[in-house]
C-alpha positions as CSV (number, residue, x, y, z in Angstrom):
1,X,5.3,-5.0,0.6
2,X,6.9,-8.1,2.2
3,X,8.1,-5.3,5.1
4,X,4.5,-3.9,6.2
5,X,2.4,-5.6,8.6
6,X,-1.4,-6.8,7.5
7,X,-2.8,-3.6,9.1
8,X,-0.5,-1.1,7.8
9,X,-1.2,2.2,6.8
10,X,-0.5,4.9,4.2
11,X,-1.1,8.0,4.1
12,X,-0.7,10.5,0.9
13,X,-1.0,14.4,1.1
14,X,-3.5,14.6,-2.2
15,X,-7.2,13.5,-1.2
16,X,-10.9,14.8,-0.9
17,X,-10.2,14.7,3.0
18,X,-8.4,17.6,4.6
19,X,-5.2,15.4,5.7
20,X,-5.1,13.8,2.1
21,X,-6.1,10.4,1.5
22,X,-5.8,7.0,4.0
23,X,-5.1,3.5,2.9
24,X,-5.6,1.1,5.3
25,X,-4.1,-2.6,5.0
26,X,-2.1,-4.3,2.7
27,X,-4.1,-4.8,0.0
28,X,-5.2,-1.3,0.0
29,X,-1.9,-0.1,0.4
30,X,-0.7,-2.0,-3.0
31,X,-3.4,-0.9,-4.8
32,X,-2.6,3.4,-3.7
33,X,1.1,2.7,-4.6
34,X,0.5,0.8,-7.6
35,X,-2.1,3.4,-8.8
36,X,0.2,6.1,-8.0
37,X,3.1,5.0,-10.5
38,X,0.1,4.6,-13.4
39,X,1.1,7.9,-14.9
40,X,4.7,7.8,-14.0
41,X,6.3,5.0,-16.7
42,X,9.6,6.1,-15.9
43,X,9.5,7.0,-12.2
44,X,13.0,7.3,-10.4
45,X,13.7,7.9,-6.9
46,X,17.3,9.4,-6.3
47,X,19.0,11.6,-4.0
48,X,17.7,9.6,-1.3
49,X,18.8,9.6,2.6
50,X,17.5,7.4,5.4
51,X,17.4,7.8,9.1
52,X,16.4,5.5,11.8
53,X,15.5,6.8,15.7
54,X,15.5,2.9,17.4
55,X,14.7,4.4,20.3
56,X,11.2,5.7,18.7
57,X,10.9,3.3,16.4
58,X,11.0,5.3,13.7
59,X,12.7,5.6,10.1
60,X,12.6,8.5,7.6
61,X,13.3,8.5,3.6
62,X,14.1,11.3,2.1
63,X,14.2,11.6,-1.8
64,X,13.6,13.4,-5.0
65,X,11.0,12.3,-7.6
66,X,11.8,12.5,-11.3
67,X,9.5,11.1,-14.1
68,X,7.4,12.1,-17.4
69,X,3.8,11.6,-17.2
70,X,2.0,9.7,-19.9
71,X,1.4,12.7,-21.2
72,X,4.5,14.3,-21.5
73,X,5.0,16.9,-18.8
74,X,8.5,16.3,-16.5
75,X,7.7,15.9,-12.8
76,X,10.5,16.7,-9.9
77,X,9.5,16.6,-6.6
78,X,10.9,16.5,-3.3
79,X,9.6,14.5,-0.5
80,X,9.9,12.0,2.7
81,X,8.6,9.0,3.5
82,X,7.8,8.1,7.7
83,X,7.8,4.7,9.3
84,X,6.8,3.2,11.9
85,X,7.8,0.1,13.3
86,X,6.6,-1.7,16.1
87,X,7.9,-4.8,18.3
88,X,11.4,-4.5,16.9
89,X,10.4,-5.2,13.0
């Protein structure tokens, strides 16, 4: 968390609103990603590959999932992460 800014935000495709759900801040940001992994005990991101455009300011992470749910079931997905950066950071 030490890399987002104090007003950062995160946004997740599942949610009761029709884009997903919105975190806004830090704090609320920790709390979405730490309640994310709940379920997850042994969540692993592999396959991953990162691109950065400087010129928009802009990274992207793509990566595959893998992890067992407390109950049991095996989970794979595939998915991307966008950033933002602003004033060079």
């Amino acid at each position: 968390m030490e890399y987002f800014s104090d007003d950062c935000v995160l946004e997740m495709p599942r949610g009761t609103e029709r884009w997903g759900s919105r975190f806004k801040g830090k704090s609320n940001v920790r709390k979405a990603i730490s309640a994310r992994f709940e379920g997850l005990p042994d969540v692993h991101y592999g396959s991953a590959a990162h691109y950065v455009d400087a010129v928009a300011d802009t990274g992207i992470s793509k990566w595959t999932l893998t992890a067992t749910t407390s109950e049991g079931r095996s989970v794979e997905v595939q998915g991307c992460d966008f950033y933002t950066s602003r004033e060079g950071s």
